[in-house]
C-alpha positions as CSV (number, residue, x, y, z in Angstrom):
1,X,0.7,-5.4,8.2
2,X,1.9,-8.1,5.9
3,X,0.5,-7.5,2.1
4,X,1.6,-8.8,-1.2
5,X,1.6,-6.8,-4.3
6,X,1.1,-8.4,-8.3
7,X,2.3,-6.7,-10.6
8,X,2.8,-7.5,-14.5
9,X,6.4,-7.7,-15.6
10,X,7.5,-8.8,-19.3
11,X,4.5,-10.2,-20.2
12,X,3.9,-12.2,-16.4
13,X,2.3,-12.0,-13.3
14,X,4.8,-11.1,-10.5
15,X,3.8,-11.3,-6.4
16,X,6.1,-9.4,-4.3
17,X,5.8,-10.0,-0.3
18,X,5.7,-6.5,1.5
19,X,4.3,-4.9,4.7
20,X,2.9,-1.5,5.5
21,X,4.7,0.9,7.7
22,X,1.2,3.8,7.1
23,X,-2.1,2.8,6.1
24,X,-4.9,5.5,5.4
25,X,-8.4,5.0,3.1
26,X,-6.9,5.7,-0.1
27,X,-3.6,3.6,0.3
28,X,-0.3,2.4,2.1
29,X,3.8,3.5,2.5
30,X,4.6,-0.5,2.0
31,X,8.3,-1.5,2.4
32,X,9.3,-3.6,-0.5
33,X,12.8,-6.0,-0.9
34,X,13.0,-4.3,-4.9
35,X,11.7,-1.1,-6.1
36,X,8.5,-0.8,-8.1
37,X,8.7,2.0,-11.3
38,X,7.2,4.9,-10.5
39,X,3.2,5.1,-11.8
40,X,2.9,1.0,-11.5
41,X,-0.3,-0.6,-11.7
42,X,-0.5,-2.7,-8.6
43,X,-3.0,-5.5,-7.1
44,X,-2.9,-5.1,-3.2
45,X,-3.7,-7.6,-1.1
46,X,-3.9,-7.4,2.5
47,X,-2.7,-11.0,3.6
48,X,-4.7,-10.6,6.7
49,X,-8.1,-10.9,5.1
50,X,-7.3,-11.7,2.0
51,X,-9.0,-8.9,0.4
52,X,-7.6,-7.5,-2.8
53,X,-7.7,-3.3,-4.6
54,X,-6.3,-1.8,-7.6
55,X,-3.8,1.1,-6.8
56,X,-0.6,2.8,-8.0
57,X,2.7,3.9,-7.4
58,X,2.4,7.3,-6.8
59,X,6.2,8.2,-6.7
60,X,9.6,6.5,-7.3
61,X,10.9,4.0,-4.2
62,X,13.1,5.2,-1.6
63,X,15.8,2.9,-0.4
64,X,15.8,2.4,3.3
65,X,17.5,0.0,6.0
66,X,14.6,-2.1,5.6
67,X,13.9,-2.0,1.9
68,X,12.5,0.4,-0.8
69,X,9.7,2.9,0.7
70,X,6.9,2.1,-1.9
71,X,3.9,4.5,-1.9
72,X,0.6,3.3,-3.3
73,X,-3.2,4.7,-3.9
74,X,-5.8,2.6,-4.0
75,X,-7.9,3.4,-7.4
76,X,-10.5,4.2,-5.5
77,X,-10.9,5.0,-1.4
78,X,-11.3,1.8,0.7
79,X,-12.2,2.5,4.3
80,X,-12.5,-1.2,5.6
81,X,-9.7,-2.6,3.5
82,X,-7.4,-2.8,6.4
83,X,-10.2,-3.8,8.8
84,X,-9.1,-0.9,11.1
85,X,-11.1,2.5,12.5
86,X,-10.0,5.8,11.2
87,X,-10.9,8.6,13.1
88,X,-13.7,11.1,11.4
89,X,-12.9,13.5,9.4
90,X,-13.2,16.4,11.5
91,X,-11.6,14.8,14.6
92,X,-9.2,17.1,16.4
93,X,-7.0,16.1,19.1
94,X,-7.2,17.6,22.5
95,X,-6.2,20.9,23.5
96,X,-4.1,20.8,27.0
């Protein structure tokens, strides 16, 4: 899912265009063309809706083929941010 995260650098507002490769309630793994210092205050916005939420990098980036492996938290838990169903909490899968 296509997102863009702002940032502050130096004093200025910086947009960086990124996508998710996991979503969950209380964040994303976004791939990102430059890494992001660990602990970074980010604005997420999912370009899809246009909705924005606070959140932090949690660790440092890793570099993959695609980019740097960014994870972020949402400051606080946003079930309908990515306008997708999450299965309940006490789902299981199947037993065979």
């Amino acid at each position: 899912m296509p997102v863009t995260l702002e940032l502050a650098e130096n004093g200025q507002t910086v947009k960086v265009a990124a996508h998710t490769v996991a979503v969950n309630i209380h964040g994303a793994m976004v791939v990102c063309p430059r890494p992001l210092d660990s602990q970074a205050q980010v604005t997420v916005t999912n370009d899809r809706t246009h909705q924005q939420t606070g959140a932090r990098v949690t660790r440092a980036p890793r570099e993959s083929s695609e980019g740097y492996l960014i994870p972020v938290e949402f400051t606080s838990p946003s079930p309908n941010f990515w306008q997708i169903s999450f299965p309940p909490a006490n789902w299981k899968a199947p037993e065979n």
